[in-house]
N, C-alpha and C positions, 0 to 999 in steps of 0.2 A: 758840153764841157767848154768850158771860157779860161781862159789862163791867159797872160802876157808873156808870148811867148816868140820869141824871133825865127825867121821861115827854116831854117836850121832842124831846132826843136819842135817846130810843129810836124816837122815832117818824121819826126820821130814818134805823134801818136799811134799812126796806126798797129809799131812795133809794140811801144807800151802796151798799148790796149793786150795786143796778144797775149803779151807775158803775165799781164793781169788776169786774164781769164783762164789762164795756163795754171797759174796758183790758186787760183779759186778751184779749180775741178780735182786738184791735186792734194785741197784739203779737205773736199767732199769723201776723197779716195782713198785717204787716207783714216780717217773717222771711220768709212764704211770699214777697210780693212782693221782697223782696232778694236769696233763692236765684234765683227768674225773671231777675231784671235780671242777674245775675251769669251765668247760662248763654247768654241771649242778649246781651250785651255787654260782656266782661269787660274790657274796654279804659276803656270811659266808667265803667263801676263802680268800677275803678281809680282813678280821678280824682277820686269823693268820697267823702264820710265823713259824706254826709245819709242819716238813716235815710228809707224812703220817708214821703210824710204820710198817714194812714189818719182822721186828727181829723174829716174831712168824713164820710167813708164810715161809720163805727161812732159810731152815737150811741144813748142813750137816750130812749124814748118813754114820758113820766111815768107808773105811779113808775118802772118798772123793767125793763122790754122793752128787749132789745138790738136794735138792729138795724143792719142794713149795707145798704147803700145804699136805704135805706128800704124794707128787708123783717128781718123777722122771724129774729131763728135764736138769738132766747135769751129764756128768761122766768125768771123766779125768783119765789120765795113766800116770805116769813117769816110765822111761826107764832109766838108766846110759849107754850113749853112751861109744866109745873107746876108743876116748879124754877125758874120766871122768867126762864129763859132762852131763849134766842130763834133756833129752829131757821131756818135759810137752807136751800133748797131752789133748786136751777139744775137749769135742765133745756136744752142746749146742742143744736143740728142740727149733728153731725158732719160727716157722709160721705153724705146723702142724697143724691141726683142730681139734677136739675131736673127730672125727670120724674117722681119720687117724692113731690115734696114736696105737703103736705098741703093747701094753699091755694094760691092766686095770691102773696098776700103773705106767703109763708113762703120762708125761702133755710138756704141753710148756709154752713159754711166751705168744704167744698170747692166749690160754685159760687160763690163769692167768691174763690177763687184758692189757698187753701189745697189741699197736695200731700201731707200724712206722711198715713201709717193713721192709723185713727180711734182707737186705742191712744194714739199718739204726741199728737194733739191733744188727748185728754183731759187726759192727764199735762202740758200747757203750760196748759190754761185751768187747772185746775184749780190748778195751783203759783202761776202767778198769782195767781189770786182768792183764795185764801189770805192769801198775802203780802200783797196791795193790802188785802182786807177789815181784815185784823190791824192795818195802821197808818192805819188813815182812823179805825176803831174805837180805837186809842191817841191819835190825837187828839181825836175828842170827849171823852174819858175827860179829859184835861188841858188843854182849854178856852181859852180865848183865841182868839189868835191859829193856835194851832195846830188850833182847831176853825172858826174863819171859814177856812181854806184848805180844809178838806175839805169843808164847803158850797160856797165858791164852786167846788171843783174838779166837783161834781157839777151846780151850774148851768150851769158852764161847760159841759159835755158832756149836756145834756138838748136833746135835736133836738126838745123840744116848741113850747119857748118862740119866740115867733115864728112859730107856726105856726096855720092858721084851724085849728081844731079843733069836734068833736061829742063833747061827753060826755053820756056813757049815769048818769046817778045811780041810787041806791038805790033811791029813791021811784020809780021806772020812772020819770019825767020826761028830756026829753033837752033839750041847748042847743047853740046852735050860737054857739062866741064866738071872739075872739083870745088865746091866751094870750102872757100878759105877763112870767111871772117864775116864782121860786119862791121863797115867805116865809121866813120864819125859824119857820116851823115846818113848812113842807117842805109847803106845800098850794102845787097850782098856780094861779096866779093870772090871773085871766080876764076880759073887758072883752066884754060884751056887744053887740047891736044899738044899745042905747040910753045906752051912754056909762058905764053902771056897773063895776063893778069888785069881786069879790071872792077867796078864797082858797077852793079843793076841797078834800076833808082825803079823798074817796072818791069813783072814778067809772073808767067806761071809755072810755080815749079812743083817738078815731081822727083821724089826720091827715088833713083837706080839704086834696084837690088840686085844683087849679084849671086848664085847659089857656089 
């Protein structure tokens, strides 16, 4: 990916990216759910013309983990190659099974409800996240207004925010706080035990669940 873009907004690929492949899997999910509805009730299916909602189920866990119903089945890396430009790396859980998969909290599309070979699914995430990365990346390039839409479209869809979270930092140090936001430079933003508040630029996070 090459774009002219100031260190700002480059450091906002890696977010992008996520949110791209977040909508890519969430139209896969959504298709697989509309064929389903369609074979078992084509009568009611007849009747609308609402795509199913997948917004809840597919979200991103900051920067860039997909996941569907708070599990796992997408991660992505960007790299700055030597030309400056900035390799994206997806690595998507096709066709795995639930019994294959590599953790507890790992899933795929097809245990999320997705039906085509693993062929056919590549070829949709992948057209997707093409398409989505090329115009999230045309509008940071042209700025304004059309670059606050493609932040807010990635805050929008970050299942961090709101959530008690454990990040693991560089310094091996870990905290356990609430995150609150994500900045305008794409660090996620966090509020501690003790009422403080700052912005991560680096860290591994995992969502606390609470029963």
């Amino acid at each position: 990916m090459r774009a002219d873009l100031d260190a700002r907004d480059r450091g906002w690929l890696p977010l992008v990216a996520g949110a791209a492949v977040r909508d890519a899997v969430a139209g896969v999910l959504a298709d697989a759910q509309t064929d389903a509805d369609a074979e078992t009730d084509e009568d009611a299916q007849a009747d609308t013309d609402e795509q199913p909602d997948t917004h809840g189920r597919v979200l991103v866990k900051w920067p860039n983990d997909v996941l569907v119903d708070g599990r796992k089945v997408s991660g992505v890396l960007c790299q700055v190659a030597a030309d400056g430009s900035v390799v994206v790396g997806v690595g998507v859980n096709l066709t795995i099974p639930a019994g294959a998969l590599p953790t507890p909290t790992a899933t795929s599309l097809l245990v999320a409800g997705a039906t085509e070979p693993a062929t056919a699914l590549a070829d949709a995430v992948l057209t997707d996240l093409w398409t989505g990365l090329q115009e999230a990346v045309a509008g940071l390039v042209a700025g304004g207004a059309a670059a606050d839409a493609v932040r807010s479209h990635v805050r929008a869809v970050c299942g961090t925010v709101g959530q008690r979270v454990r990040l693991e930092l560089p310094d091996g140090s870990t905290v356990e706080a609430d995150a609150t936001g994500v900045d305008d430079d794409g660090r996620i933003t966090i509020r501690d035990r003790t009422g403080a508040s700052r912005g991560v630029a680096v860290g591994d996070v995992t969502h606390l669940r609470y029963a």
